[in-house]
C-alpha positions, 0 to 999 in steps of 0.5 A, a space after each residue: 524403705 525396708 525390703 520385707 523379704 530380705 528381713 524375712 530370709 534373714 530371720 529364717 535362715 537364722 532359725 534354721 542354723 539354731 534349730 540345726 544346733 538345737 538338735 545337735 545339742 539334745 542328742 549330745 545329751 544338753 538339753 538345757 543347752 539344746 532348748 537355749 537354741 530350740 527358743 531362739 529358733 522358734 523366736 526367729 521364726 515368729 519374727 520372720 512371720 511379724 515381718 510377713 504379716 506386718 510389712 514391717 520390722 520384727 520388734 526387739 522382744 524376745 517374748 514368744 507369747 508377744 511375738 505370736 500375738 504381733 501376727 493376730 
């Protein structure tokens, strides 16, 4: 049986320790770099919201666009 929450925890967290990055990363003046980690925050945090919504695992996408669409 899958535990919800703690896939939901584990894409959150992972989102919150890349946004940290993402930051740290744009004031140093990488930006490309910065935004590599922006992308995969905001991924993490929709796959923590598929979870969520759907009960069920987060797909093995990095598409934004489709992850958003996951949610309804």
């Amino acid at each position: 049986m899958i535990d919800i929450n703690k896939q939901v925890s584990h894409w959150s967290r992972g989102a919150n320790e890349d946004f940290i990055v993402a930051k740290e990363l744009i004031e140093r003046g990488r930006i490309r770099h910065g935004l590599f980690f922006a992308h995969l925050a905001i991924e993490k945090i929709l796959k923590s919201h598929v979870c969520r919504h759907t009960n069920d695992l987060a797909p093995p996408v990095h598409n934004l666009g489709r992850l958003a669409e996951k949610t309804g």
